[in-house]
C-alpha positions in Angstrom: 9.7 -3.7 -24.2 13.3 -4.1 -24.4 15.8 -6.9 -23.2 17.2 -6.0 -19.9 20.3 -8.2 -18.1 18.8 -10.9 -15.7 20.8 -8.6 -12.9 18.9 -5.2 -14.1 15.4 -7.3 -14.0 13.7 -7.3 -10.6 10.9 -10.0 -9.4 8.4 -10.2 -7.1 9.1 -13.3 -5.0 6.7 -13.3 -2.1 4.1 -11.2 -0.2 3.2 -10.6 2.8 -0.5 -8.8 4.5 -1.8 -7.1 7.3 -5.5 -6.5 7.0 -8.8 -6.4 7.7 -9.7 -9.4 5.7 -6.4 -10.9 7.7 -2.9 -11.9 7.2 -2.8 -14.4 4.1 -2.4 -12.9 0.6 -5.0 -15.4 -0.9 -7.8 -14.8 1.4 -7.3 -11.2 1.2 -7.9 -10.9 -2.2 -10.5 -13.7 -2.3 -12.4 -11.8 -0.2 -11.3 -8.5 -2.4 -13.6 -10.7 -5.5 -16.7 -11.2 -3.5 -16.7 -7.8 -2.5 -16.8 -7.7 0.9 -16.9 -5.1 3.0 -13.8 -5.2 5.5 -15.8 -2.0 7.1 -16.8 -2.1 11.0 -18.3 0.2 13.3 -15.1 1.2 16.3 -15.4 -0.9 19.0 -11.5 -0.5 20.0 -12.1 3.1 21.6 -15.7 5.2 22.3 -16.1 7.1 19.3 -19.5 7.8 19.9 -18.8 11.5 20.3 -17.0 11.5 16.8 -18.6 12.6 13.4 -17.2 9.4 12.2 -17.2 6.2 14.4 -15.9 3.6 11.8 -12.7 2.5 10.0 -11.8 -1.0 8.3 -9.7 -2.2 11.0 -7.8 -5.2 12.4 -8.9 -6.9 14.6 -7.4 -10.2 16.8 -4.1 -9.6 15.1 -2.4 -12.6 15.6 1.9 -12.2 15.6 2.4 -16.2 16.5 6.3 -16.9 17.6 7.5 -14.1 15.2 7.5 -12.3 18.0 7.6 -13.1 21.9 4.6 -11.8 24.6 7.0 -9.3 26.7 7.8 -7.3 22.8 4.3 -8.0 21.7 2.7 -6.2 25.1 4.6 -2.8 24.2 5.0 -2.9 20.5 3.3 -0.2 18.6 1.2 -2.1 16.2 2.6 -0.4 13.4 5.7 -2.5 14.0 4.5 -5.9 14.6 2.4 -5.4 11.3 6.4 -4.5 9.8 7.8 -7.4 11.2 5.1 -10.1 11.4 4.0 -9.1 7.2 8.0 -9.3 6.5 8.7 -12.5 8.1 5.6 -13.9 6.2 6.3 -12.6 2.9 10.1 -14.1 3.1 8.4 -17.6 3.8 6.5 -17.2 1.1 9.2 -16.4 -1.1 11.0 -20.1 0.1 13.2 -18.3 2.7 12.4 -20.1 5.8 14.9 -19.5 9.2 17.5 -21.8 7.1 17.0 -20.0 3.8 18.0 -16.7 5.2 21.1 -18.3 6.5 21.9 -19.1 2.9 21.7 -15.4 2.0 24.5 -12.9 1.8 22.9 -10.5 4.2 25.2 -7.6 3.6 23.5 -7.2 0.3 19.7 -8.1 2.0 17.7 -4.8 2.8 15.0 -3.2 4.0 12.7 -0.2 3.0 9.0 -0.4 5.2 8.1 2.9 5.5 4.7 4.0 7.2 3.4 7.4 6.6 3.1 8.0 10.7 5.0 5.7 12.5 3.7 4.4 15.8 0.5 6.2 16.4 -0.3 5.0 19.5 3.1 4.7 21.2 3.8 8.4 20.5 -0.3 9.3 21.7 -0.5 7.8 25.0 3.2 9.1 25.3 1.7 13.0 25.0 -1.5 11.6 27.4 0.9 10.5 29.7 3.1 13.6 29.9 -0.1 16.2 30.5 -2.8 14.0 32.6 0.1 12.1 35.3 1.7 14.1 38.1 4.5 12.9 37.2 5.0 14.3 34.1 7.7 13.4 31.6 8.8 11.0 33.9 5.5 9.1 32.9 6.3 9.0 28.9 7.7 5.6 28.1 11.4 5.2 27.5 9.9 3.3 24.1 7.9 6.7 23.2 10.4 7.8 20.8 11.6 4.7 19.2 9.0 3.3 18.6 7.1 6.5 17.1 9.8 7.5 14.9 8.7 6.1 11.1 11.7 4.6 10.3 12.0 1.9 13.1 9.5 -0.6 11.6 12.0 -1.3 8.7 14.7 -1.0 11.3 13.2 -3.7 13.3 12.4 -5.8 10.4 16.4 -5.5 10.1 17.7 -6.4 13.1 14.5 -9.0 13.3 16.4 -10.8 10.0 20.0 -9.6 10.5 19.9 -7.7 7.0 22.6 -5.1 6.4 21.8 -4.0 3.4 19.9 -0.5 2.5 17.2 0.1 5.2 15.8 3.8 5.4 12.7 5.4 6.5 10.5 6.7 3.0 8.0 8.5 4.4 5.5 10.2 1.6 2.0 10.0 3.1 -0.2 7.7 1.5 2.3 7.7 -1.0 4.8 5.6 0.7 4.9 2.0 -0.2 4.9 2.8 -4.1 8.2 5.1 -3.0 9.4 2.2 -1.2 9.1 0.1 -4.1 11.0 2.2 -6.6 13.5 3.0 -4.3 14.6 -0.6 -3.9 14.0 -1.6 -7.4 17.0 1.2 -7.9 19.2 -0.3 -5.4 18.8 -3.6 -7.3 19.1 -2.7 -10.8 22.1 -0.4 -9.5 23.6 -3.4 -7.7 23.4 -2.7 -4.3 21.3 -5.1 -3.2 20.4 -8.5 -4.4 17.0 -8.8 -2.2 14.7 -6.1 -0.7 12.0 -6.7 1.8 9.9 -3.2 0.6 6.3 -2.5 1.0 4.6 0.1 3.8 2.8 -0.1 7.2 0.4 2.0 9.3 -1.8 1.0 12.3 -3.7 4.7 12.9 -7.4 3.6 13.5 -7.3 5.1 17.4 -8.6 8.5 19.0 -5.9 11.2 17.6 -5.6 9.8 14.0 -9.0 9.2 13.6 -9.9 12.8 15.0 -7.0 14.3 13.2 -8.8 13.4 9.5 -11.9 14.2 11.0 -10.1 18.0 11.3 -9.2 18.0 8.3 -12.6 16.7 6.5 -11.3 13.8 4.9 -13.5 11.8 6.4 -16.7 10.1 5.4 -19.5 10.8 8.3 -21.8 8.1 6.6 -22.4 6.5 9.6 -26.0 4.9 8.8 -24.9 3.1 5.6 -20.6 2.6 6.7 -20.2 -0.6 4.9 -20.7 1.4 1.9 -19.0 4.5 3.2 -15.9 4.1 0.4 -17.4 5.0 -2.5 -15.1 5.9 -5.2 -16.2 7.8 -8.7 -19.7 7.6 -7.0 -21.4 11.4 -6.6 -22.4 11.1 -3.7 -18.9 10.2 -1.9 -18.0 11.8 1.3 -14.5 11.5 2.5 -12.1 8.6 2.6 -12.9 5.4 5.1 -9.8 4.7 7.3 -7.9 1.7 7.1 -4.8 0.1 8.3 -2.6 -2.7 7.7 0.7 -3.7 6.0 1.2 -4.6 2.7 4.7 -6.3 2.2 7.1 -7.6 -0.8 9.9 -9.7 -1.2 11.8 -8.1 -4.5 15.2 -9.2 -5.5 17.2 -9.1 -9.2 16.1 -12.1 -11.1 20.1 -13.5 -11.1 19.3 -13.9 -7.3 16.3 -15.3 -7.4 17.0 -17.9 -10.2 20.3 -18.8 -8.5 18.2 -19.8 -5.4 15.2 -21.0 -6.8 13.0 -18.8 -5.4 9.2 -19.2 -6.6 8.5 -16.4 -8.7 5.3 -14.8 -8.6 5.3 -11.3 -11.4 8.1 -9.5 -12.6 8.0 -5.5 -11.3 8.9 -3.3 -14.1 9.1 -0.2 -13.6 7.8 3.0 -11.6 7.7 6.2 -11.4 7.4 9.3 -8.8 7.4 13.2 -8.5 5.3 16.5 -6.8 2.1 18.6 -7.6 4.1 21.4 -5.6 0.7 22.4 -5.0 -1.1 22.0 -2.1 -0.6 20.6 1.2 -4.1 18.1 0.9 -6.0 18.6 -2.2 -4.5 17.8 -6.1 -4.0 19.8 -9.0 -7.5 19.7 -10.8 -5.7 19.2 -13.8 -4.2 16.1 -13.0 -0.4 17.5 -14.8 1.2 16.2 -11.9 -0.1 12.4 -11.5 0.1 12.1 -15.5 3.3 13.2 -15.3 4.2 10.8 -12.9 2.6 7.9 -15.0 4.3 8.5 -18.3 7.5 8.7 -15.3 6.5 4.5 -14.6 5.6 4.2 -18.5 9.2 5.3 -19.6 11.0 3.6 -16.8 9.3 0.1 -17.7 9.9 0.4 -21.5 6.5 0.6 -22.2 6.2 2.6 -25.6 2.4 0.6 -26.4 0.2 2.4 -24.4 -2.4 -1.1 -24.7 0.0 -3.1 -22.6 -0.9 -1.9 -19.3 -4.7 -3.2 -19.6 -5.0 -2.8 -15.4 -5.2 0.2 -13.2 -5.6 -0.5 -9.6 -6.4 3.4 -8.8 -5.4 5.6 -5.7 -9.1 6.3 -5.8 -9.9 7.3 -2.2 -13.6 8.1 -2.5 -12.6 12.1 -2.1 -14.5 14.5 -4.0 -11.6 16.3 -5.5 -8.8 13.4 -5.7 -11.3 10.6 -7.6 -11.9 13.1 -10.5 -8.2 14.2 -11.2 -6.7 10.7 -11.2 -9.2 9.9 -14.2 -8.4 13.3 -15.6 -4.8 12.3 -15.3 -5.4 8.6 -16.8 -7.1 9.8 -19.7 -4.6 12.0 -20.7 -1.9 9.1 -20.8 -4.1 6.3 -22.3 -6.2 8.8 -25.0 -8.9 7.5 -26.8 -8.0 4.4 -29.0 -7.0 0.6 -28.3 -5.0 2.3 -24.9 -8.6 3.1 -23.6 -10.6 0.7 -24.9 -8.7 -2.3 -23.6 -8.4 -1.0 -20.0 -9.7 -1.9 -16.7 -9.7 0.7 -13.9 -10.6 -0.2 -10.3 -10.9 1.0 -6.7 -9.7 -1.6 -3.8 -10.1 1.3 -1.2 -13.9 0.4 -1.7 -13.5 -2.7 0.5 -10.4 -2.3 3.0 -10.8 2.2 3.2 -7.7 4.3 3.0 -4.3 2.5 4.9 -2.5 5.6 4.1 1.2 5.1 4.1 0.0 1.1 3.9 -2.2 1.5 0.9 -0.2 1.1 -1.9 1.6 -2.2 -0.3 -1.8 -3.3 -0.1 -3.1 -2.8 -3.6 0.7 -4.1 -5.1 -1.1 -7.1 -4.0 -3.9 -7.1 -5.1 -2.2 -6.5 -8.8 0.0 -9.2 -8.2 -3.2 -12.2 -7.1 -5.0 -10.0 -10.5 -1.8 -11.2 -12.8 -1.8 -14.7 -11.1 -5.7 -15.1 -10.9 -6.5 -13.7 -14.5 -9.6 -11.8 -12.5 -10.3 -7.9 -11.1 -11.8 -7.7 -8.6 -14.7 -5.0 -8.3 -15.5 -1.7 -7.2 -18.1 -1.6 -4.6 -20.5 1.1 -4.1 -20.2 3.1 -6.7 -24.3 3.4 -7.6 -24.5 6.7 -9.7 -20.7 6.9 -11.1 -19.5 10.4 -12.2 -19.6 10.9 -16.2 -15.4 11.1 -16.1 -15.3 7.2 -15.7 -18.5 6.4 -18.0 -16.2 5.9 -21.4 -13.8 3.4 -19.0 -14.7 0.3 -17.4 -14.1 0.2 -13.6 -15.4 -3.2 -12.8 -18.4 -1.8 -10.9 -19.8 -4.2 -8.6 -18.8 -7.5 -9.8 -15.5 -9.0 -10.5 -14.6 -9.7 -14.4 -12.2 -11.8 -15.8 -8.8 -10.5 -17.4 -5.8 -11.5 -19.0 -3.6 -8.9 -17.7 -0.4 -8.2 -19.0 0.6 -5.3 -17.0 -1.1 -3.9 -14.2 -0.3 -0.3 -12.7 -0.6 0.9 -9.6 -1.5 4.4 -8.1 -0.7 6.4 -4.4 -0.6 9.9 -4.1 0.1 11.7 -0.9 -0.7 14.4 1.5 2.2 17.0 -0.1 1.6 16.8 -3.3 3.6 13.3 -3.4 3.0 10.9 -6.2 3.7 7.6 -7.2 2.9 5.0 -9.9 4.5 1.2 -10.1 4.3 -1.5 -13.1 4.2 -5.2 -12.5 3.5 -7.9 -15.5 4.0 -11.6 -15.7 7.3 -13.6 -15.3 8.3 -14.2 -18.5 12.0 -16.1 -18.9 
């Protein structure tokens, strides 16, 4: 890898979670390495009717002061996942109410993007306007703000007072990998020094979980749901739904060094483009996500293949999408020391799908991989399709690795695809 100016580098200084295993980073993945399943049969909503009647959902979300009862009450969830994960991650990264009154917030942003918005804002909004007698007058004057996708990065905005870039990326299940390239660019092109980025998503209610369920994504493995997400497994049968946040604090290393900031891996590099296929399924033969890989590859300096040893995979549990991402792998990493020396796994197998949250969620796990030295496993996956039988994928126990660069995987309803880097800190 080549050199690069402290001010072109860009470091991960904090994280932040929303998820079924809760909201701390370390008890996420610590329950990621047992194996748990964060997978629960809907007791939110009836969904006794539906084909499928469970998701891997949160439940008791707690927002504490970060935000006051009267907001709380009316808040899509999506949003208070935005802004509770944000304000977490930033005290984690040493930037407590004082330390953001050190920063320069002019050159602070935000990019949260959610591959929905606020699902059930914008639902009861439609239920209102067809079942009351009143009509439109019954929609909420909050129905369009807080549906629109960008507002949970807008709120985390005004929430912190940053001025900086804040946009709404919205790319499916794609988004959070976007989200993290895009401000990685801003940084290394100078206009930002810090970037809260990651992505959000609260669907697990009546109209997103029907939705997938009319469009057969779903698993309907309702006997045996704890071990619904089954990725590379033949028998799989649809994604499991999730839902969460997964946040991070990035900033240039010049910025982070000046302030001391605790730094936890070093992001570098990522990569994104389009099947221009198909509105849901991929290209069978994987030329678009490869593509997009040797994208990440190039923009991180990677030229020895062996250096990314760690794939956290997109790895839904679909029938089509499990056996085109390995297709797509094994055409980047060909046989030799790049295949031989690397790990694959599948943390979709635990939490389900979190759509436009999924890759914020799985950036973390990489990141507690780097720091912890340890994958955790793929669950479920009992009679593994021969594509993955020449790879290791960490089936069903977690395994100990010195990783020195970990990728990351989302690809997206639209053809949208995305791949990120991070390795250790290294001064």
């Amino acid at each position: 890898m080549t050199e690069r100016d402290p001010s072109q580098r860009v470091v991960i200084t904090g994280m932040g979670v929303a998820s079924c295993f809760g909201q701390d980073p370390e008890e996420y993945y610590q329950q990621l390495l047992k194996g748990t399943s964060g997978v629960s049969m809907i007791e939110k909503f009836d969904a006794s009717n539906m084909s499928t009647q469970f998701a891997a959902y949160i439940k008791d979300y707690d927002v504490g002061e970060y935000i006051d009862r009267k907001n709380a009450r009316r808040m899509d969830d999506c949003l208070k996942y935005a802004v509770v994960s944000s304000r977490q991650a930033l005290e984690r990264a040493g930037l407590d109410n004082a330390g953001l009154e050190s920063l320069d917030k002019k050159r602070c942003g935000v990019l949260v993007g959610s591959g929905m918005g606020g699902l059930t804002v914008f639902q009861d909004g439609v239920k209102n306007h067809f079942t009351s007698k009143k009509g439109h007058k019954a929609i909420s004057p909050f129905f369009i703000p807080y549906a629109i996708t960008n507002m949970g990065g807008a709120m985390v905005g005004m929430d912190l007072g940053f001025m900086g870039p804040n946009y709404s990326i919205s790319t499916a299940c794609a988004t959070a990998n976007y989200c993290f390239t895009a401000a990685a660019d801003h940084i290394k092109n100078g206009h930002a020094d810090l970037i809260v980025a990651g992505g959000v998503e609260a669907p697990v209610i009546p109209t997103g979980i029907g939705g997938f369920i009319a469009c057969r994504a779903l698993s309907s493995n309702n006997e045996e749901f704890q071990s619904a997400s089954r990725p590379w497994d033949k028998k799989r049968d649809g994604f499991v739904m999730g839902e969460g946040a997964g946040v991070l604090i990035m900033e240039s290393l010049e910025h982070a060094m000046k302030r001391g900031a605790p730094i936890v891996a070093e992001y570098l590099g990522g990569g994104v483009n389009c099947d221009a296929h198909h509105m849901t399924e991929p290209r069978q033969d994987g030329l678009g996500v490869s593509g997009c890989i040797e994208l990440a590859l190039d923009d991180a300096g990677i030229t020895e293949r062996e250096q990314v040893n760690y794939i956290n995979c997109h790895a839904t549990s679909t029938p089509a999408g499990d056996v085109a991402e390995v297709l797509a792998v094994k055409k980047v990493f060909t046989a030799g020391a790049a295949r031989e020396g690397l790990h694959m796994n599948g943390t979709k197998s635990m939490i389900g799908h979190a759509l436009g949250a999924a890759g914020g969620l799985e950036a973390v796990a990489c990141l507690k991989a780097l720091e912890h030295g340890e994958l955790h496993p793929t669950m479920n996956c009992d009679d593994p399709e021969e594509v993955i039988s020449d790879i290791d994928c960490v089936l069903g126990k977690s395994k100990k690795v010195n990783v020195t660069a970990a990728m990351s995987n989302s690809f997206g309803f639209g053809g949208h695809n995305s791949s990120v880097i991070f390795g250790p800190y290294k001064e």
